[in-house]
C-alpha positions in Angstrom: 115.7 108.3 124.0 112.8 110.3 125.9 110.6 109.3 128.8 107.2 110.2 129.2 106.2 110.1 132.8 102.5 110.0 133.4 100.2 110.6 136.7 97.5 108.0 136.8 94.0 109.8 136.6 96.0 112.4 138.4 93.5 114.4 139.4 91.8 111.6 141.7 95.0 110.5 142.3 95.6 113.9 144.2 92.4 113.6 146.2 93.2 110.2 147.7 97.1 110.8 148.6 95.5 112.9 152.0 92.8 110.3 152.3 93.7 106.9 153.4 90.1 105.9 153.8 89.8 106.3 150.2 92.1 103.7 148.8 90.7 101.1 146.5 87.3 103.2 146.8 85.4 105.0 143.4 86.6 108.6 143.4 85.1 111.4 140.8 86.5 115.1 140.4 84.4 117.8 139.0 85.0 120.1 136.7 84.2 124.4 137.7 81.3 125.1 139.5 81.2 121.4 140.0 79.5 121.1 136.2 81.3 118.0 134.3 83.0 114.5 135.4 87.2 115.6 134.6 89.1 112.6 136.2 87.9 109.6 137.5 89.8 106.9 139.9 90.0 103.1 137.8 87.3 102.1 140.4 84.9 105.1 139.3 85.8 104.1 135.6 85.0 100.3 136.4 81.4 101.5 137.2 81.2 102.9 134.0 81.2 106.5 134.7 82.0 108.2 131.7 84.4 111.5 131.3 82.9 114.8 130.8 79.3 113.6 131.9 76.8 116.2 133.3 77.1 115.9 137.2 73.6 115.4 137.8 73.4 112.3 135.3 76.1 110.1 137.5 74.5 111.6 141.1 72.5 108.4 141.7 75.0 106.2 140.5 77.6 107.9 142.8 75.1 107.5 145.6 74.2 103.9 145.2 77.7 102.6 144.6 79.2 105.2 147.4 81.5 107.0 145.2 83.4 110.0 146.8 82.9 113.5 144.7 85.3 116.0 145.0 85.4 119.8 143.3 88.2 120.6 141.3 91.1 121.8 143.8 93.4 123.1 141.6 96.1 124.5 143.8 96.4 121.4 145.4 96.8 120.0 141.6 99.6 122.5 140.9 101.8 121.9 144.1 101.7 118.6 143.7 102.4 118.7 139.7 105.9 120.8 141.1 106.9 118.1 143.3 106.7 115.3 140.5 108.6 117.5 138.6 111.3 118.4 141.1 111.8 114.6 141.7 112.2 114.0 138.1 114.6 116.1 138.0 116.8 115.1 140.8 117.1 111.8 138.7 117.8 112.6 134.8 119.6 116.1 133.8 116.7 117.5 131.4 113.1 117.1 132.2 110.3 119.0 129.5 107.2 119.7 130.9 104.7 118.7 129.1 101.1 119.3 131.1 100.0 119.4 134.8 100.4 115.8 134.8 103.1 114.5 132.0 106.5 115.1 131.2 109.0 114.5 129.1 112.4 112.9 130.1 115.4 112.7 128.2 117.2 109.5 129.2 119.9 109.0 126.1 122.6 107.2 127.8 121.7 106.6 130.8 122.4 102.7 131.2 118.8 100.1 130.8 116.1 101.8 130.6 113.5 99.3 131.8 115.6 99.4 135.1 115.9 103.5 134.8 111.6 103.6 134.3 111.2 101.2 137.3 113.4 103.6 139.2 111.4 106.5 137.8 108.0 105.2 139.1 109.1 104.2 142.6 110.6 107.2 143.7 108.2 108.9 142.8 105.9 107.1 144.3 108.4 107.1 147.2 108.4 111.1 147.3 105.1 112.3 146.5 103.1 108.9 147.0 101.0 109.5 143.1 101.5 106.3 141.0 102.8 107.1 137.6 103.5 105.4 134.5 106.9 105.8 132.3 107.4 105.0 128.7 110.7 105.2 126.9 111.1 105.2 123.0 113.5 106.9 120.6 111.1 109.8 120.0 108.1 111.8 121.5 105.2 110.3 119.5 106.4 106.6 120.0 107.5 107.6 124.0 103.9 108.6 124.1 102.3 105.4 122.7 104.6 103.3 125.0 103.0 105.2 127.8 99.6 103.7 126.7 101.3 100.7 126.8 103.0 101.0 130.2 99.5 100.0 131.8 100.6 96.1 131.0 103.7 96.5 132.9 105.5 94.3 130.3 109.1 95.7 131.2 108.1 95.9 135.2 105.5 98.1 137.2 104.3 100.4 134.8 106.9 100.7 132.5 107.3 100.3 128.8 110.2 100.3 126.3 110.4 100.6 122.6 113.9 100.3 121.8 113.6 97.8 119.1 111.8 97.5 115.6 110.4 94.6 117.2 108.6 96.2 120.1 107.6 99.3 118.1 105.8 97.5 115.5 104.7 94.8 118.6 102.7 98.2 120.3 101.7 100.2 116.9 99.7 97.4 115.5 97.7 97.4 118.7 97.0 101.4 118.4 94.3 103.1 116.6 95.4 105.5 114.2 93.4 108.2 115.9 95.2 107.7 119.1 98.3 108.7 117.5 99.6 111.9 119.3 98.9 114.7 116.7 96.4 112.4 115.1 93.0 112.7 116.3 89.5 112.0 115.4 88.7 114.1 112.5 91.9 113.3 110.9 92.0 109.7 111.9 88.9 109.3 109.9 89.7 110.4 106.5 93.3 107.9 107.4 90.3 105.0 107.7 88.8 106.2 104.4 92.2 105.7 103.0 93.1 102.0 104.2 94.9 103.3 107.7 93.7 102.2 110.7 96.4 101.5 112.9 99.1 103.0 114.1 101.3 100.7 112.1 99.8 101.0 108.7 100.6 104.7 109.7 104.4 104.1 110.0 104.3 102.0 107.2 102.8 104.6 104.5 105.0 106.8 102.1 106.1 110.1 104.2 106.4 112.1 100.6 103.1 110.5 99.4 101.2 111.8 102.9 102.9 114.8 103.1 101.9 115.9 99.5 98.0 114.6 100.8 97.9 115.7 103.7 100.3 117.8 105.5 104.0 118.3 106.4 103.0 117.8 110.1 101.9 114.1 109.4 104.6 113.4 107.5 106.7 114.0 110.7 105.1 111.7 112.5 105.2 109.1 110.6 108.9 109.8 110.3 108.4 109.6 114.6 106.5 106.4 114.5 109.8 105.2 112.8 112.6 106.0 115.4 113.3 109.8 113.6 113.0 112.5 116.6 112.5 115.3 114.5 109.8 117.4 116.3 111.7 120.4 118.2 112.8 120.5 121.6 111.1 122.1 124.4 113.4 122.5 126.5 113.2 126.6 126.4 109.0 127.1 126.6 108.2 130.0 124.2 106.9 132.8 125.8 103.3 133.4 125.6 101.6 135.5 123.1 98.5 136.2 125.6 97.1 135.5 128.6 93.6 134.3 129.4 91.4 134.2 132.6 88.3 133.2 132.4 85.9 131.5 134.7 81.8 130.7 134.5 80.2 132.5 137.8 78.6 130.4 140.7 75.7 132.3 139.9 73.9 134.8 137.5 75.3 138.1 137.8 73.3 141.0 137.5 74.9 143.7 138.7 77.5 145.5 137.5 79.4 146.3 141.3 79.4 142.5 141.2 80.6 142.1 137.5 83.2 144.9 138.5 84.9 142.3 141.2 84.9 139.7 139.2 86.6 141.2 136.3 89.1 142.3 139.2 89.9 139.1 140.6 90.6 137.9 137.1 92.9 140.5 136.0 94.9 140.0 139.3 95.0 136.2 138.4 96.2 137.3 135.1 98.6 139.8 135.8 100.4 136.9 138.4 100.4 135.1 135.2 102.5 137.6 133.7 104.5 138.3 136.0 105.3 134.9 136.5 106.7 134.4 132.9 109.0 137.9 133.6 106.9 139.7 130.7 104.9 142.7 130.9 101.5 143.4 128.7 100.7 146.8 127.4 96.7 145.6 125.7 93.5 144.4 127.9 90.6 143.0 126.6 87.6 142.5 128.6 84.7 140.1 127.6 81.0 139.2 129.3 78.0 137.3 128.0 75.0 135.7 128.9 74.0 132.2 128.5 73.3 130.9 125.1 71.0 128.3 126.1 68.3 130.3 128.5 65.2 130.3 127.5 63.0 133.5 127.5 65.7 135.9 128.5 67.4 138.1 126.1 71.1 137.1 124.8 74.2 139.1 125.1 77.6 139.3 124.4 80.7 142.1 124.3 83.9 142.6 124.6 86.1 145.9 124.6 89.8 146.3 124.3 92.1 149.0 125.5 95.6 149.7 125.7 98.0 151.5 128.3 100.9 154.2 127.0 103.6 151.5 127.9 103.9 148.1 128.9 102.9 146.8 132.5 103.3 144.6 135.0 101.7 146.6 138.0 98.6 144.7 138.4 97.1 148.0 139.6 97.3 149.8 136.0 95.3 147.3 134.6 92.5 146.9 137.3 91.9 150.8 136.5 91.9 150.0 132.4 89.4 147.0 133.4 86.9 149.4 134.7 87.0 151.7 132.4 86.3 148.7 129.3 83.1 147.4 131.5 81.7 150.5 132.0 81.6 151.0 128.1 80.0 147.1 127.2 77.7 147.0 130.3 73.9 146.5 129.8 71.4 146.3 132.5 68.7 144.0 132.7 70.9 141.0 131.8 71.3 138.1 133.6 75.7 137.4 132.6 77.2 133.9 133.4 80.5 134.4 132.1 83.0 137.0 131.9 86.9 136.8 131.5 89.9 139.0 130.5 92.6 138.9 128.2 96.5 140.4 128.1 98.2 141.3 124.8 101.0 142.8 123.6 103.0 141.0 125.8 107.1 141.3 125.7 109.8 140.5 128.2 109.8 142.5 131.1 113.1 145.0 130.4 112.7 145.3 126.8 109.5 147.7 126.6 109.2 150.8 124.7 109.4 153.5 127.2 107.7 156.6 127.1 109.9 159.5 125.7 108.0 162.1 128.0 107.5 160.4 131.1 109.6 160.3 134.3 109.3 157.1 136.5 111.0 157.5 139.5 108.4 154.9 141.0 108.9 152.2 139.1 111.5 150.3 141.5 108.6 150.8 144.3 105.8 149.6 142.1 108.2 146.7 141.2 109.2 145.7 145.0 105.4 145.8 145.9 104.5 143.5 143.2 107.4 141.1 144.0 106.4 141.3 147.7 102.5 140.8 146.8 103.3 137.7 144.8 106.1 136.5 147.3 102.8 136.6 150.4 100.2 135.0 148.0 102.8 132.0 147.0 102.8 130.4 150.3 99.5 132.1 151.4 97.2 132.1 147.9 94.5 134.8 148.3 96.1 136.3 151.4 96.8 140.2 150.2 94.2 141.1 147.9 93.1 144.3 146.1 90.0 146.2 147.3 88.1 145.7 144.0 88.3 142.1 144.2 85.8 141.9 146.9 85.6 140.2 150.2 83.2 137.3 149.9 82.1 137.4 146.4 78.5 135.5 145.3 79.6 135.1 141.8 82.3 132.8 142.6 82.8 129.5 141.5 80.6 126.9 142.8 83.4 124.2 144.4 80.6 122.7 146.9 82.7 119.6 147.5 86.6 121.1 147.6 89.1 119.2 149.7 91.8 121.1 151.7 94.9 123.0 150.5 97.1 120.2 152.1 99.8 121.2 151.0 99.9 125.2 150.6 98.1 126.4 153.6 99.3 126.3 157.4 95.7 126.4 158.4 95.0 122.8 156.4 97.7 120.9 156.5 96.8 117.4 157.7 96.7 116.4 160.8 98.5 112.7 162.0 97.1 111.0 165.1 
């Protein structure tokens, strides 16, 4: 049996747990450079603000109905993601992470279940104070549509279980096929072409029959929808093939200098990454473009790769190999709103190709100031930097609105009177 606990619009969620004022009100969270509508608070939804809107659509509508906007605060989002996680742990023996704000439990034998989710959900709610909803079914898929269902609280406060026929079917005839995990629109359409519409005309259809139409990856969910776990456990995350960061700027850039500290600030993100995950990356790829959509300026695009002698994790190697890859794609005259870098090549840190000629007596001082820079920048993010990253950068991201680092920051913690 799994358990897919669920943070309610988790985002917004987030932004209230500091702000008692804000309880019951309409909260909205912005997407980078404060663009897009990304989570919403049921009272911001009840007002018919849709996800993913343009900003400036919903602005008088925010105004009139006093709805509270926040930028996106993502280390906030991220320390309190860990804490879920950590108390989900400390009550079943293997939790999967699933995304920032869902996770996968694995309850199998341990005692009722409905009991088990209610427990799930207040202590959580006890520890962190976010509001979550659990669902518990014999697989992933099903788990994940008795999530959906855990909003009617049938089984207590946010809870839902699917371990009988009778309450699987009960819950699938109620589901659009489309809304089947693995599903989606595109593919959900040409199920409706076929007679399938729900998710229990989905469960009900020959698995040999749909594989042979369709594909193997359908065939095991229907064989899901039906009680048979059969998609692989994730208990061991595979380890990452490459690693992007990428951001849109605050403002146009125009200058290379500028371009340059951007590029830096996202290979230092990126290397942190990597070093996270214990791998090293031996390939950088550097990318910039204009936007698509001005009129009356001229469009451009590039992107150049290049490669150390051996694989890396000093953040410093690849800060020198970003420059290098800008200063061979940069063109003047261009106005650039994006720009972002990519690691490849990546393998597990201790199991690099060396170089037959070289000598590295350095390497365990490299590796100690890396492992110290990182150690500073957990509890302080931002706090050591490198040179090339800039000191108060006007390409940043635009987070006009951004709440506190409650949480991570001695300077911003909150303050009880």
């Amino acid at each position: 049996m799994f358990a897919l606990v669920d943070c309610n619009h988790f985002y917004a969620a987030c932004e209230r747990l500091f702000r008692p004022d804000l309880r019951d009100r309409p909260v909205v969270v912005l997407s980078n450079n404060d663009g897009c509508v990304v989570a919403r608070s049921p009272e911001a939804k009840a007002l018919g603000i849709g996800m993913g809107v343009p900003a400036f659509e919903v602005r008088a509508l925010c105004r009139r109905h006093g709805v509270t906007v926040f930028s996106s605060n993502y280390t906030l989002y991220a320390d309190m993601s860990s804490r879920v996680v950590r108390t989900l742990e400390a009550l079943a023996p293997a939790v999967e992470v699933y995304s920032i704000d869902e996770c996968f439990v694995n309850v199998s034998g341990m005692g009722d279940l409905a009991t088990l989710g209610t427990r799930m959900t207040q202590t959580v709610q006890q520890w962190t104070g976010l509001p979550v909803c659990v669902g518990i079914a014999p697989t992933r898929t099903l788990a994940k549509l008795a999530n959906h269902a855990a909003k009617q609280g049938v089984n207590g406060p946010g809870v839902r279980v699917l371990d009988t026929p009778g309450a699987r079917e009960a819950v699938l005839a109620q589901v659009p096929v489309e809304t089947v995990w693995g599903v989606g629109r595109r593919l959900g359409a040409r199920l409706r072409a076929d007679g399938i519409e729900t998710a229990l005309a989905l469960a009900r259809a020959d698995g040999g029959r749909m594989r042979r139409r369709y594909s193997v990856v359908l065939a095991r969910t229907i064989a899901e929808l039906n009680g048979e776990a059969c998609l692989a456990p994730q208990d061991m995350p595979r380890a990452r093939q490459q690693i992007v960061s990428s951001r849109s700027f605050g403002q146009r850039v125009t200058q290379q200098a500028q371009m340059r500290e951007a590029l830096c600030t996202y290979t230092a993100r990126a290397m942190t990454r990597l070093r996270a995950g214990g791998q090293r990356a031996r390939v950088l790829t550097v990318f910039i473009h204009t936007s698509p959509f001005s009129r009356g300026e001229p469009a451009y695009s590039n992107a150049a790769t290049g490669a150390l002698v051996c694989h890396s994790n000093d953040t410093r190697a690849m800060l020198g190999l970003a420059g290098q890859l800008l200063a061979a794609i940069w063109r003047e005259g261009h106005r650039y709103v994006k720009a972002g870098v990519m690691l490849s090549d990546l393998c597990e840190a201790g199991r690099e190709q060396a170089d037959l000629f070289a000598t590295d007596e350095d390497a365990p001082v490299r590796a100690a100031l890396m492992q110290t820079l990182d150690r500073i920048n957990r509890h302080a993010p931002g706090r050591i930097r490198f040179a090339g990253e800039g000191v108060a950068p006007a390409w940043a991201m635009k987070r006009g609105r951004l709440s506190p680092a409650y949480t991570t920051c001695w300077n911003e913690l909150p303050r009880v009177r």
